[in-house]
C-alpha positions as CSV (number, residue, x, y, z in Angstrom):
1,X,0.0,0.0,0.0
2,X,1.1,3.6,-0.4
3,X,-0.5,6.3,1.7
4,X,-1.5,9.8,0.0
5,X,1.2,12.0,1.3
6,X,3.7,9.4,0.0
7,X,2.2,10.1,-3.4
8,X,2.6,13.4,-3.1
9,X,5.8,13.8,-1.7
10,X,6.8,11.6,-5.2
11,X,4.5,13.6,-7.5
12,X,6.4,17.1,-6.4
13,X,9.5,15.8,-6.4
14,X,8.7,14.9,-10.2
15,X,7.3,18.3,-11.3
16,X,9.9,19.9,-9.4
17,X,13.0,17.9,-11.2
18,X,14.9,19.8,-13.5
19,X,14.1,18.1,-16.3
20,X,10.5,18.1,-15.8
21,X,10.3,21.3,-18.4
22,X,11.3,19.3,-21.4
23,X,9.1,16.1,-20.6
24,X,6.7,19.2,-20.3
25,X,7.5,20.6,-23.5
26,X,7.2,17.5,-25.1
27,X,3.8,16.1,-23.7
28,X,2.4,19.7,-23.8
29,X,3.2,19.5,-27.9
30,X,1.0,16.5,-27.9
31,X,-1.8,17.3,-26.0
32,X,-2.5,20.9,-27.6
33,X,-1.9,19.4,-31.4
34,X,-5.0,20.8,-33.3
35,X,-5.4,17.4,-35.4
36,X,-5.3,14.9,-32.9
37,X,-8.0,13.2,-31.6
38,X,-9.0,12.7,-27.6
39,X,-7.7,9.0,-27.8
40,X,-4.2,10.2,-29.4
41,X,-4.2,13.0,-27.0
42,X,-4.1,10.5,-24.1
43,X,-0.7,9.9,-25.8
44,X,0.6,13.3,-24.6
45,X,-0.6,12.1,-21.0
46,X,0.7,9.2,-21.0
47,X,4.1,10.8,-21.6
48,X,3.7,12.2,-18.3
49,X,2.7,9.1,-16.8
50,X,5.6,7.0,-18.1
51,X,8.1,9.4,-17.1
52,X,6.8,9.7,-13.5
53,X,6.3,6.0,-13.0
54,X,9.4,4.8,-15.0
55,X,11.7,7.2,-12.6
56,X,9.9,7.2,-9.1
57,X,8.9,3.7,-9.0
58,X,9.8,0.0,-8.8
59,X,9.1,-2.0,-12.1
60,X,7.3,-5.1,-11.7
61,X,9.6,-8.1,-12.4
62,X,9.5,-9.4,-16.0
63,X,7.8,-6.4,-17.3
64,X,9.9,-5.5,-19.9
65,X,7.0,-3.8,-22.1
66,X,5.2,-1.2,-21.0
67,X,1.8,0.3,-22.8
68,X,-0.2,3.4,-22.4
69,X,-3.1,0.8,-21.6
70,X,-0.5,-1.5,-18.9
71,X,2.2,0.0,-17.3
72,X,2.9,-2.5,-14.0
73,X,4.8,-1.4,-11.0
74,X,5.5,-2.8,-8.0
75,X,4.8,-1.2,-4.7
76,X,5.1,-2.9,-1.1
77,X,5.8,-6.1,-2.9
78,X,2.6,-6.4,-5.2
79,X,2.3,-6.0,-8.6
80,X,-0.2,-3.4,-10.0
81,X,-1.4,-3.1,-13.2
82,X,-2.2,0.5,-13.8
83,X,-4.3,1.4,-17.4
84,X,-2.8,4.7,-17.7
85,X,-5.4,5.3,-20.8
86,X,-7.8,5.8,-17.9
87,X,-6.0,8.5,-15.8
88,X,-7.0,11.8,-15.4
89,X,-4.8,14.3,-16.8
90,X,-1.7,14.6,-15.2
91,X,-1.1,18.0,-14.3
92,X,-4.4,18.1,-12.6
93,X,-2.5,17.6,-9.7
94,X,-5.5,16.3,-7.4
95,X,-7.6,14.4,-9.8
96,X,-4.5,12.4,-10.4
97,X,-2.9,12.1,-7.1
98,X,-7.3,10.9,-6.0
99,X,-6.9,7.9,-9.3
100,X,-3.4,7.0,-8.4
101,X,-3.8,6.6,-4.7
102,X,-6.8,4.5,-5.6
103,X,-4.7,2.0,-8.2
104,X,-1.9,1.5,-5.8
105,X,-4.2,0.6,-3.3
106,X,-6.9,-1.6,-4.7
């Protein structure tokens, strides 16, 4: 399990990085493209998403690919399959921190 404050602690420390500007940049380019659709959109999120996980948590064991639709980490010694296609935007800062504390703690 992972409490809340422990989520956010993680979720400022990755906005706060850096580098977080260009992963912005990047995703941002994505998300505001005029002729994309809402499902190729969620690739901008997801950009967010796989950053953030991939650098402030523990990969699952044997999961060498990771999708927009199943991204697995491991927290407290369980395996979680998150479906990133369903998170909330990212930089809504509590809508995602209220999904992701859900996930991790199903």
């Amino acid at each position: 399990m992972m409490n809340y404050s422990k989520l956010e602690s993680l979720y400022d420390a990755f906005i706060s990085h850096e580098k977080f500007p260009i992963i912005e940049e990047q995703a941002e380019r994505v998300l505001q493209h005029p002729e994309l659709d809402e499902k190729s959109k969620k690739i901008g999120n997801w950009s967010y998403n796989i950053m953030f996980l991939s650098n402030f948590f523990d990969r699952a064991k044997g999961s060498l690919f990771q999708t927009f639709e199943h991204f697995t980490v491991s927290v407290s010694d369980r395996d979680i399959v998150l479906n990133l296609s369903n998170a909330p935007n990212f930089k809504d800062r509590d809508a995602y921190l209220a999904w992701m504390h859900k996930e991790l703690n199903k």
